[in-house]
N, C-alpha and C positions, 0 to 999 in steps of 0.2 A: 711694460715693453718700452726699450728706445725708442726715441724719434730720432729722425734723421737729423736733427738740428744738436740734439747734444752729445751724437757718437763723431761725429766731422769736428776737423780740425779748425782751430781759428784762423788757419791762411787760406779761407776760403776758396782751398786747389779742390775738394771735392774728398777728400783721404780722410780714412776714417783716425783717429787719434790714437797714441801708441799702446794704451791702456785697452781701449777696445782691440785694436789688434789681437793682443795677447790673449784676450778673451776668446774674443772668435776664431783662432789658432786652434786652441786647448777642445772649446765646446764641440767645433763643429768634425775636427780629427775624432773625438768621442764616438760622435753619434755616426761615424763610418766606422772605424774597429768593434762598436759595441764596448769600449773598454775607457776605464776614466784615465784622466792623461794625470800622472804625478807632478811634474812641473813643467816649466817654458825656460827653459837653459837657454836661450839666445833670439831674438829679434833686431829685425835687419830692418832697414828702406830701404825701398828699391824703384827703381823709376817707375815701374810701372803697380807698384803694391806693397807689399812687405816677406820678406821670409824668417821664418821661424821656426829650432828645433825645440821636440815636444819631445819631453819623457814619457814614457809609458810601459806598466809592469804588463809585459807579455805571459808571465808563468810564475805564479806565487810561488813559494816555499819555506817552509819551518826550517832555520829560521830564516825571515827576511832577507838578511845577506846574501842568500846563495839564490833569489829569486832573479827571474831570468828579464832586465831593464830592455826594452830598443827605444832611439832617436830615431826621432823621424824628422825630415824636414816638409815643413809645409808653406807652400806659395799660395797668399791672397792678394785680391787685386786690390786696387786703390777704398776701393768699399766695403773691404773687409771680409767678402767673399771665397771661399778656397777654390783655388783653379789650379790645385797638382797637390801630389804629395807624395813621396817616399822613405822606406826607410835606411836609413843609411849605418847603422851599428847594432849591434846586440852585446849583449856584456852582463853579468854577472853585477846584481844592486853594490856586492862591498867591492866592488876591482875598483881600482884608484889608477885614472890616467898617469902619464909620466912624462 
């Protein structure tokens, strides 16, 4: 398990470090959908924590490609903590933005 000492940043503001972020992004969106997050397409700072959009296969399908992806975005606070989350897209795993 972390300690508090090697998930915090070296600018001893109290924040947890960008790597942990991402983690606790990914892990703790998990363990409220029930579902494993595919990846973390984007992490932000933010004054008061971080934001972060999590992939995740909402509806498998043979093959893959036609499986059904949503973004979500999730706000943690400066601790790493989630304090919101929504989902903001759904799309098809092969659709390619433009």
């Amino acid at each position: 398990m972390a300690t508090t000492e090697n998930t915090r940043s070296d600018h001893g503001n109290g924040r947890v470090d960008v790597s942990t972020a991402m983690r606790n992004a990914a892990e703790q969106l998990a363990a409220l959908l029930q579902r494993e997050p595919d990846s973390v397409s984007s992490l932000n700072a933010t004054d008061d924590g971080w934001t972060a959009h999590v992939e995740v296969v909402e509806i498998e399908k043979i093959p893959d490609t036609m499986s059904v992806m949503a973004s979500y975005r999730v706000r943690l606070d400066g601790q790493g903590q989630l304090v919101g989350y929504e989902r903001i897209r759904r799309y098809s795993r092969g659709q390619v933005d433009r």
